[in-house]
N, CA and C atoms as a LAMMPS dump frame, in Angstrom:
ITEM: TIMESTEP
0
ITEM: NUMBER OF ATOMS
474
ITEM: BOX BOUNDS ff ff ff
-5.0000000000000000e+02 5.0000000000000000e+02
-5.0000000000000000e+02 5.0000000000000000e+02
-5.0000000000000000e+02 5.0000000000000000e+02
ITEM: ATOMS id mol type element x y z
1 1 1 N -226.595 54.562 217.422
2 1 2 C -226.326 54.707 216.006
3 1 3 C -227.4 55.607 215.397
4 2 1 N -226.854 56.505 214.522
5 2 2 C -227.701 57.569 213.78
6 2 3 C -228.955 57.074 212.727
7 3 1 N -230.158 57.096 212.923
8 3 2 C -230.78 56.554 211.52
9 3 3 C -230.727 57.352 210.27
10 4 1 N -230.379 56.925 209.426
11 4 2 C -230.248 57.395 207.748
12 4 3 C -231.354 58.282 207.387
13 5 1 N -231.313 59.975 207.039
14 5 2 C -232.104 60.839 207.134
15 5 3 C -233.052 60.479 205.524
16 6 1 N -234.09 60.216 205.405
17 6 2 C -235.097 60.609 204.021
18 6 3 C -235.7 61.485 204.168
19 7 1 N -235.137 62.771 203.889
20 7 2 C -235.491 63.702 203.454
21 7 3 C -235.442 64.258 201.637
22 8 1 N -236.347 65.087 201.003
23 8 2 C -236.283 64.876 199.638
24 8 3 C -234.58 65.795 199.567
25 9 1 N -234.27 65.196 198.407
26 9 2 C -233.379 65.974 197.603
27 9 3 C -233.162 67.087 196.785
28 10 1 N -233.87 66.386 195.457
29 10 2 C -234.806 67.221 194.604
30 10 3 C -235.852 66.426 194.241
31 11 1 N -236.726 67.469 193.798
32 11 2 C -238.07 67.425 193.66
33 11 3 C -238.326 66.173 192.557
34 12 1 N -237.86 65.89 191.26
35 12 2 C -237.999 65.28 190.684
36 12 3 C -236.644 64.299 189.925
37 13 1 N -235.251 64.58 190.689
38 13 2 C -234.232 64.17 189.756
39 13 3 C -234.085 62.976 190.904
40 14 1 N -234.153 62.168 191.775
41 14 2 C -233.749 61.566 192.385
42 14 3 C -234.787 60.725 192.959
43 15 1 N -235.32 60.001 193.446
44 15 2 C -236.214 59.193 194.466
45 15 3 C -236.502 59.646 195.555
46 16 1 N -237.849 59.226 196.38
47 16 2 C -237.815 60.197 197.566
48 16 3 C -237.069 60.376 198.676
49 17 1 N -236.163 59.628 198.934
50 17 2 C -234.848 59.035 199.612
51 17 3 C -233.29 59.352 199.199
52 18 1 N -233.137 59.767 199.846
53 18 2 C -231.536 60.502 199.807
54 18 3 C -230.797 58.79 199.683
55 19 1 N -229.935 59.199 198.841
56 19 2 C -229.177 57.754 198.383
57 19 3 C -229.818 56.837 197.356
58 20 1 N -230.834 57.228 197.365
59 20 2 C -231.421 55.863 196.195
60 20 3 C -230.915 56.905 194.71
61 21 1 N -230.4 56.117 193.975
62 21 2 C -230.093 56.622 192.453
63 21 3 C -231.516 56.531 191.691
64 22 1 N -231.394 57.479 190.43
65 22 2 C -232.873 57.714 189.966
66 22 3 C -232.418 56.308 188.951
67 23 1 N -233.522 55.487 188.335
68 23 2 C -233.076 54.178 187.674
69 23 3 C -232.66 54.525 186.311
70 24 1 N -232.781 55.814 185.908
71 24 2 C -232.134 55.649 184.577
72 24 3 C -230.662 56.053 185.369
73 25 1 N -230.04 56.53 185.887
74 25 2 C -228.584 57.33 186.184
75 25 3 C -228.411 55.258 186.589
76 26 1 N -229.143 54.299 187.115
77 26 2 C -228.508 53.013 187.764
78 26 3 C -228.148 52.099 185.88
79 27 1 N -229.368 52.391 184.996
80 27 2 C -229.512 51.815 183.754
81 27 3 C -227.891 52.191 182.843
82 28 1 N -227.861 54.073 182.828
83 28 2 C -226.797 53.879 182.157
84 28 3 C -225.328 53.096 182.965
85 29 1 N -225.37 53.342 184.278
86 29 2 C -223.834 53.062 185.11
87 29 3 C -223.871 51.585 184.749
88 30 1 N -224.969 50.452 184.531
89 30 2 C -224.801 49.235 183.98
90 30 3 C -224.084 49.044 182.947
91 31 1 N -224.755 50.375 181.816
92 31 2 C -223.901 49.962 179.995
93 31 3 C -222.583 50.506 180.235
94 32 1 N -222.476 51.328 180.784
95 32 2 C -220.865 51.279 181.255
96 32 3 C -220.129 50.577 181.649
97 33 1 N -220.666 49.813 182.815
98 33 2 C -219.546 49.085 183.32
99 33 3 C -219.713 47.842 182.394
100 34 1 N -220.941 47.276 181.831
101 34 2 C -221.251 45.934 180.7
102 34 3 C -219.842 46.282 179.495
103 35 1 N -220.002 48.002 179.043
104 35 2 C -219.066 48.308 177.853
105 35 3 C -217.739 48.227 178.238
106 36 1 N -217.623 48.638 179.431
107 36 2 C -215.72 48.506 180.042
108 36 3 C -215.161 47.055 179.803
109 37 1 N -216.461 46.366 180.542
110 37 2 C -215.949 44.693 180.75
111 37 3 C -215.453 44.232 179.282
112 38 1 N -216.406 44.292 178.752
113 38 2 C -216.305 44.336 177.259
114 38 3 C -215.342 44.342 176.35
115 39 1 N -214.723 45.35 176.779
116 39 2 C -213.478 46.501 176.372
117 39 3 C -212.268 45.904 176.661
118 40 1 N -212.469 45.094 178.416
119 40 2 C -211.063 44.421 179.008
120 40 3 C -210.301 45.683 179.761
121 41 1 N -211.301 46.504 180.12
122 41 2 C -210.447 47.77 180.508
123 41 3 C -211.126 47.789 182.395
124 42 1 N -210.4 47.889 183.021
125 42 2 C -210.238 47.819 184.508
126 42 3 C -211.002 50.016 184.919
127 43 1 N -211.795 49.762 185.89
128 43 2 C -212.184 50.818 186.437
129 43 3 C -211.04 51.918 186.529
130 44 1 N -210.154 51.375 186.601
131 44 2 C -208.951 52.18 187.129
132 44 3 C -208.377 53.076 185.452
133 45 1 N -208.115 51.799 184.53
134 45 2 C -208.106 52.296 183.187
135 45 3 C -208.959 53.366 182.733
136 46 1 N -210.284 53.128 182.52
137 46 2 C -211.04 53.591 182.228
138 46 3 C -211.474 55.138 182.628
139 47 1 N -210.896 55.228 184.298
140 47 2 C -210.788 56.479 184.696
141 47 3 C -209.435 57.411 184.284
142 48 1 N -208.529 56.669 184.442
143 48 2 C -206.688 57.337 183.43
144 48 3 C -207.218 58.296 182.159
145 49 1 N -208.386 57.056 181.301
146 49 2 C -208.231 57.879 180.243
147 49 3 C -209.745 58.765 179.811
148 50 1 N -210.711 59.007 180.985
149 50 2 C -211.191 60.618 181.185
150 50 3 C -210.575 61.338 182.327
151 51 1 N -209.258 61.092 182.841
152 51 2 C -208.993 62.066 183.619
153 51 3 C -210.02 62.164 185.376
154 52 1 N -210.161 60.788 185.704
155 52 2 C -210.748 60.619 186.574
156 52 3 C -210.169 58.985 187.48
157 53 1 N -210.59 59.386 188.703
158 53 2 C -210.361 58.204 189.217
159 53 3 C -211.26 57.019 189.515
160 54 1 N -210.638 55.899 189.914
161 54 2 C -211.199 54.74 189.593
162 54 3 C -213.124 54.971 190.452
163 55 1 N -212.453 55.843 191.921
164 55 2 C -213.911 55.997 192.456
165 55 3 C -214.708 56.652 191.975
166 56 1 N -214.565 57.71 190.551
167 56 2 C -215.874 58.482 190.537
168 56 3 C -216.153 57.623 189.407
169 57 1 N -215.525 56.493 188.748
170 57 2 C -215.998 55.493 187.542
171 57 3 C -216.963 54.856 188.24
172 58 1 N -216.887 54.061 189.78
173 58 2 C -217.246 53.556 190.258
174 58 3 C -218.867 53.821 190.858
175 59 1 N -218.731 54.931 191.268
176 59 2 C -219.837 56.207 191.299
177 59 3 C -220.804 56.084 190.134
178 60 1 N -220.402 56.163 188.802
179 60 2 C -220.589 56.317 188.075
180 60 3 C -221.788 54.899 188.035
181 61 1 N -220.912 53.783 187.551
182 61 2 C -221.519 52.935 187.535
183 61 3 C -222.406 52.333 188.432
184 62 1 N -222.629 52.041 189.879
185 62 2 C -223.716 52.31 190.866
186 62 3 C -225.049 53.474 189.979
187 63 1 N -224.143 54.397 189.61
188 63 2 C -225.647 55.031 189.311
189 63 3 C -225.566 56.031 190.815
190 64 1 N -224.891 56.198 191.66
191 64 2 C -224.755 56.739 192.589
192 64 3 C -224.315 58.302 192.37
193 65 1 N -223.588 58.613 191.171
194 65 2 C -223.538 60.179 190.742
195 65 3 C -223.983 59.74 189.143
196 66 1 N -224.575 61.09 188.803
197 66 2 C -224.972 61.218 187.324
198 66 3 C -223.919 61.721 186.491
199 67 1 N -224.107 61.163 185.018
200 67 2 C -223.366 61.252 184.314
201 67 3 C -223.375 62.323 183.586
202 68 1 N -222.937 63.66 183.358
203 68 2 C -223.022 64.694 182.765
204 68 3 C -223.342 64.51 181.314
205 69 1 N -223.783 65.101 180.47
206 69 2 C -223.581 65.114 179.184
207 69 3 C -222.408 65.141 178.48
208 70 1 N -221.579 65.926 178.708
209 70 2 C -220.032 66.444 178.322
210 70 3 C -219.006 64.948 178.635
211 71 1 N -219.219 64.315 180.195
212 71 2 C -219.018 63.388 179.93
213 71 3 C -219.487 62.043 179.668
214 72 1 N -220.433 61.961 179.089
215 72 2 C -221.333 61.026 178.606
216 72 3 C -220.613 60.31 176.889
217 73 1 N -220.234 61.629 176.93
218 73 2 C -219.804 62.362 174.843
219 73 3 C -218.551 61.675 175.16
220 74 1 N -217.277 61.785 176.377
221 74 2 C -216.209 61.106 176.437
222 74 3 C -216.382 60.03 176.857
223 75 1 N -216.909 59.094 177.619
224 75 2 C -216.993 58.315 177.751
225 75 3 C -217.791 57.167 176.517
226 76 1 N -218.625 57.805 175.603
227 76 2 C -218.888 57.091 173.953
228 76 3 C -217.535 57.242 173.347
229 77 1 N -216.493 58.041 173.532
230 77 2 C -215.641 58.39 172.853
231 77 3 C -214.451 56.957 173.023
232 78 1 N -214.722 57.011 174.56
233 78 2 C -213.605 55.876 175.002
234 78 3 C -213.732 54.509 174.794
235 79 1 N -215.258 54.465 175.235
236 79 2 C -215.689 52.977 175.161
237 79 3 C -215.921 52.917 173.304
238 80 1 N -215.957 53.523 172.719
239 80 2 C -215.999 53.287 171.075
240 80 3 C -217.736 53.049 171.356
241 81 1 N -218.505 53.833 171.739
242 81 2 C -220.397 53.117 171.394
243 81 3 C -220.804 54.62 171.184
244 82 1 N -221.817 54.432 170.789
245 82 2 C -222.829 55.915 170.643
246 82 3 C -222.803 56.018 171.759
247 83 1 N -223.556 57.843 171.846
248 83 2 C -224.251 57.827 173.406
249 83 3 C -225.058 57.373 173.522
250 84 1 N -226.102 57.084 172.468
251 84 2 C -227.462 56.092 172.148
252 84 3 C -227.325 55.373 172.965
253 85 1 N -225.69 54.436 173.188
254 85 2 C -225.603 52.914 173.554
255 85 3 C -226.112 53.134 175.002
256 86 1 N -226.151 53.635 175.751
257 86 2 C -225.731 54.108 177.49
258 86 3 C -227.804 54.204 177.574
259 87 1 N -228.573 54.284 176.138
260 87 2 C -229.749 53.846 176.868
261 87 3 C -230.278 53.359 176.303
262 88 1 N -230.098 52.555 175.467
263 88 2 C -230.342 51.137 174.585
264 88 3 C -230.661 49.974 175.792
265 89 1 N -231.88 49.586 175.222
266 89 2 C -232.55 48.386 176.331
267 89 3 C -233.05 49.217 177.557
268 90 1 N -233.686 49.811 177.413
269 90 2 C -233.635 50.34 178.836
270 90 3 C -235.565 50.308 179.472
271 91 1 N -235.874 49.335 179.731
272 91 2 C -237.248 49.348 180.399
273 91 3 C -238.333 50.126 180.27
274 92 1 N -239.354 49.695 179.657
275 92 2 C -240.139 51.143 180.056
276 92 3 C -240.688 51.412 181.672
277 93 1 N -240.286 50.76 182.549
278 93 2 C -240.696 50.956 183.571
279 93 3 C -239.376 52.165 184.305
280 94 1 N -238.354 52.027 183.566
281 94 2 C -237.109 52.54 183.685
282 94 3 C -236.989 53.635 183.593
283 95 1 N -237.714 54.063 182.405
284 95 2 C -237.496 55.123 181.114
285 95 3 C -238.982 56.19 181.839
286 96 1 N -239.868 55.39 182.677
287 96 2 C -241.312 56.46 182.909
288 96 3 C -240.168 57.199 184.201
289 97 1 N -239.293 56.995 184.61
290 97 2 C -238.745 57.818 186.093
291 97 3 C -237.623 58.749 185.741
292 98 1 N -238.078 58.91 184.241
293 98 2 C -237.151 60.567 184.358
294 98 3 C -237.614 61.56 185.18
295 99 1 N -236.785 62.33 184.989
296 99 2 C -237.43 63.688 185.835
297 99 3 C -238.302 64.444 185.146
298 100 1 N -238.312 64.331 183.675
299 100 2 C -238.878 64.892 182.594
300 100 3 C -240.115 64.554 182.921
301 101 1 N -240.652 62.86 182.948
302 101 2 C -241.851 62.228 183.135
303 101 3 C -242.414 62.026 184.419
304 102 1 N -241.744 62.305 185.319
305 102 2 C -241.836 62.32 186.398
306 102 3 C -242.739 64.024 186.933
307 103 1 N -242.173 64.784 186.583
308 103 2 C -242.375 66.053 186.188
309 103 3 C -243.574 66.42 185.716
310 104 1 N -243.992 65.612 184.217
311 104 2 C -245.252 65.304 183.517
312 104 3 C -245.923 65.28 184.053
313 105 1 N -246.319 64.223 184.997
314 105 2 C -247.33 63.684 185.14
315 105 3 C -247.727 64.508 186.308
316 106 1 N -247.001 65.849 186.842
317 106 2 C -248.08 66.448 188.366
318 106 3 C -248.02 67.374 187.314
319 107 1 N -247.963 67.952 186.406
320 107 2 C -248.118 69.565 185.819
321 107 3 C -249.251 69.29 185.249
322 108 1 N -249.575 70.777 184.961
323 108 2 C -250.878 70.968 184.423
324 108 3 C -251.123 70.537 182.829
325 109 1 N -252.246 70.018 182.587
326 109 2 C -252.384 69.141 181.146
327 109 3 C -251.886 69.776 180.062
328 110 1 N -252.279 71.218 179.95
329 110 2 C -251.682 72.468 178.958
330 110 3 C -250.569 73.504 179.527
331 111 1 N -250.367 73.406 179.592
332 111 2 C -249.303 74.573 180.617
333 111 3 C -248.954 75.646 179.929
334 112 1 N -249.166 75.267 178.251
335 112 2 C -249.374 76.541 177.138
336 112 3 C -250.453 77.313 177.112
337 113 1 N -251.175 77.275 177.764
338 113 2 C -253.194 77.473 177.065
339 113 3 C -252.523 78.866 178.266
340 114 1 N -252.065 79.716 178.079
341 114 2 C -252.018 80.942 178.748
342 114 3 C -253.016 81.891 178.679
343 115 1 N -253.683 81.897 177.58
344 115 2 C -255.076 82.864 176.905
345 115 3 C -255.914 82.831 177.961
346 116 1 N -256.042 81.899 178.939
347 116 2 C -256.921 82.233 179.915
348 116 3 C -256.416 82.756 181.353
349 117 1 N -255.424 83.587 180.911
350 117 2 C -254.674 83.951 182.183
351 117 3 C -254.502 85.609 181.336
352 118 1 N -255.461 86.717 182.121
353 118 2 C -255.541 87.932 181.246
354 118 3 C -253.855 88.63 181.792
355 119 1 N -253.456 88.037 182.583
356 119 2 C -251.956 88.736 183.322
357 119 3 C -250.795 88.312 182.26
358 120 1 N -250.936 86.991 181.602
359 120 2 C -249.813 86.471 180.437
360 120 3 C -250.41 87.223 179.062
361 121 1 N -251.596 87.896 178.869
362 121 2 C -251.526 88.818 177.733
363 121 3 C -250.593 89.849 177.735
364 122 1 N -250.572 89.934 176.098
365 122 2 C -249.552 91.003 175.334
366 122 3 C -250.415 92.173 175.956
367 123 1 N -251.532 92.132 175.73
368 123 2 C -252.796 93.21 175.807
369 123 3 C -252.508 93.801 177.354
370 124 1 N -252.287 93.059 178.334
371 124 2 C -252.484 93.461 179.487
372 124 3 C -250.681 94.174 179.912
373 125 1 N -249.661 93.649 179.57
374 125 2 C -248.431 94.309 179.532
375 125 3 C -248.354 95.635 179.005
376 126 1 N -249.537 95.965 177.698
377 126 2 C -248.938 96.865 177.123
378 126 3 C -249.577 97.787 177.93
379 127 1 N -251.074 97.608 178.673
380 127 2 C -252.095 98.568 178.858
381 127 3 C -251.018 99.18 180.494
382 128 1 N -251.055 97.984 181.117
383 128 2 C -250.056 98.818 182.588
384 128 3 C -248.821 99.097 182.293
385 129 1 N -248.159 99.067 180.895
386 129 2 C -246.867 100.058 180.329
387 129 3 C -247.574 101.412 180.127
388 130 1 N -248.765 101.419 179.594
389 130 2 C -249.555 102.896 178.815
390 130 3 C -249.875 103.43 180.026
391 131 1 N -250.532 102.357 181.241
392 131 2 C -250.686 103.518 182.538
393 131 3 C -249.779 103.986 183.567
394 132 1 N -248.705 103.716 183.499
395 132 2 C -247.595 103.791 184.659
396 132 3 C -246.306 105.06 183.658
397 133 1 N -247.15 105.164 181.957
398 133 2 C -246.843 106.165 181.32
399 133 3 C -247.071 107.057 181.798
400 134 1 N -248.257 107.252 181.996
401 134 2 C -249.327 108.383 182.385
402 134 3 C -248.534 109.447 184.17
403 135 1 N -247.29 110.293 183.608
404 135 2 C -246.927 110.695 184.734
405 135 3 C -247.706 111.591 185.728
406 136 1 N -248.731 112.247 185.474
407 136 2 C -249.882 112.588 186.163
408 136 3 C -250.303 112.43 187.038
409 137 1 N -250.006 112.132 188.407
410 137 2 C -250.611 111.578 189.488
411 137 3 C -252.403 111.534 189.037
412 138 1 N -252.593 112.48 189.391
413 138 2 C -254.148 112.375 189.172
414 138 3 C -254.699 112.114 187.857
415 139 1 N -254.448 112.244 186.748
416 139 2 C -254.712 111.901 185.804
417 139 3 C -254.818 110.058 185.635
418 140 1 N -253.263 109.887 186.447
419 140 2 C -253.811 108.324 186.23
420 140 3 C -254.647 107.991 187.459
421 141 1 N -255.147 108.563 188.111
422 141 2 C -255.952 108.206 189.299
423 141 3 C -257.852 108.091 188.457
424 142 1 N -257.504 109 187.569
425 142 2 C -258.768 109.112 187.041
426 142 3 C -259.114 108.22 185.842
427 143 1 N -257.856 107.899 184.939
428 143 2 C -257.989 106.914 184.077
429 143 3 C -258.309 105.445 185.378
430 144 1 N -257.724 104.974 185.961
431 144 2 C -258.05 103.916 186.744
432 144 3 C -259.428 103.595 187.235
433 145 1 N -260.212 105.098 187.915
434 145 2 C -261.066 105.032 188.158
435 145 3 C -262.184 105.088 187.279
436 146 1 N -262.247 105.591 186.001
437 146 2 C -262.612 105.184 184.475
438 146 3 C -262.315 103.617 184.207
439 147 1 N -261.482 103.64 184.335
440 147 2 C -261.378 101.899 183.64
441 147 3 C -262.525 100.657 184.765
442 148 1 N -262.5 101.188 186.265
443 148 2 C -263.134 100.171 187.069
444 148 3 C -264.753 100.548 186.716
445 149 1 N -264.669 101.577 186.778
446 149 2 C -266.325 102.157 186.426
447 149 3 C -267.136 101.368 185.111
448 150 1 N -265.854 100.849 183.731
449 150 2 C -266.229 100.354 182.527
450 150 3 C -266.377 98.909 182.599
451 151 1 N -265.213 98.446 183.269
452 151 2 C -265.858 97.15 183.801
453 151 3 C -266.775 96.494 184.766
454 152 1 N -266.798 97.357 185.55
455 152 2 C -268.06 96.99 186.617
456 152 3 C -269.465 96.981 185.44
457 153 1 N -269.204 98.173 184.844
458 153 2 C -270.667 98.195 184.239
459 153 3 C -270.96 96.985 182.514
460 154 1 N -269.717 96.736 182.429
461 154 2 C -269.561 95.767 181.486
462 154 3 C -270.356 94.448 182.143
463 155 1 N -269.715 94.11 183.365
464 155 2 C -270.056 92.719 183.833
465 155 3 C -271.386 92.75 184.481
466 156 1 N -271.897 94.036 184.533
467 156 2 C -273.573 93.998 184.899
468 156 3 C -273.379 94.509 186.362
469 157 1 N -271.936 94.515 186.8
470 157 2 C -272.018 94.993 188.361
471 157 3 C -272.681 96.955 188.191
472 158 1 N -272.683 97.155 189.39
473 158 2 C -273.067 98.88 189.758
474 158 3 C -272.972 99.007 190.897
């Protein structure tokens, strides 16, 4: 018998294990199937009227496929709840394993603070637009070699 491969999926939308649902996609497939029961409406119903069958409701609810936005909007539509409702109550232990927060927490603290990166300046785009202007072969050979000469001697090098 084959053992069950864990290999990643994606990087941050899923668990590190192929098959495990991320716990918010398991949180909303609960208020769904809690709102169907609710409702008195059978998996099978419930799929008739988004145009789906009873297994991808089923899917759904496992938490085993994610719920799109688009149909997130029909499915508030059917069950009569906000989309709010689908994450109402939902854990904060639940709510830290988005991919969003999940995401958070390995990136860098500022990821805006670009000013210290002279390659994300306006300044530095415009200056290698002004030299790749310069159709001159040698001319820009000589501005270049001008420009290293100004900074070497700027930073105290020689």
């Amino acid at each position: 018998m084959a053992e069950k491969k864990t290999t990643r999926r994606r990087q941050f939308g899923r668990t590190a294990s192929i098959g495990k649902p991320n716990p918010i996609d398991v949180h909303v497939g609960v208020r769904i199937r809690l709102r169907r029961t609710l409702m008195g409406l059978s998996q099978e119903k419930l799929g008739d009227a988004l145009g789906l069958t009873f297994q991808q409701i089923q899917k759904y609810e496992r938490g085993a496929n994610r719920v799109g936005s688009s149909r997130l909007f029909d499915l508030s539509r059917v069950l009569e709840v906000p989309v709010s409702y689908f994450f109402d109550d939902m854990p904060g232990e639940v709510s830290s394993q988005s991919p969003g927060q999940l995401y958070a927490d390995r990136r860098d603290p500022n990821p805006y603070d670009v000013a210290a990166d002279p390659m994300a300046r306006r300044e530095t785009l415009e200056l290698v637009r002004a030299y790749y202007g310069i159709t001159d072969v040698e001319a820009r050979r000589k501005f270049y070699e001008l420009a290293r000469a100004l900074a070497s001697t700027m930073s105290g090098e020689e």
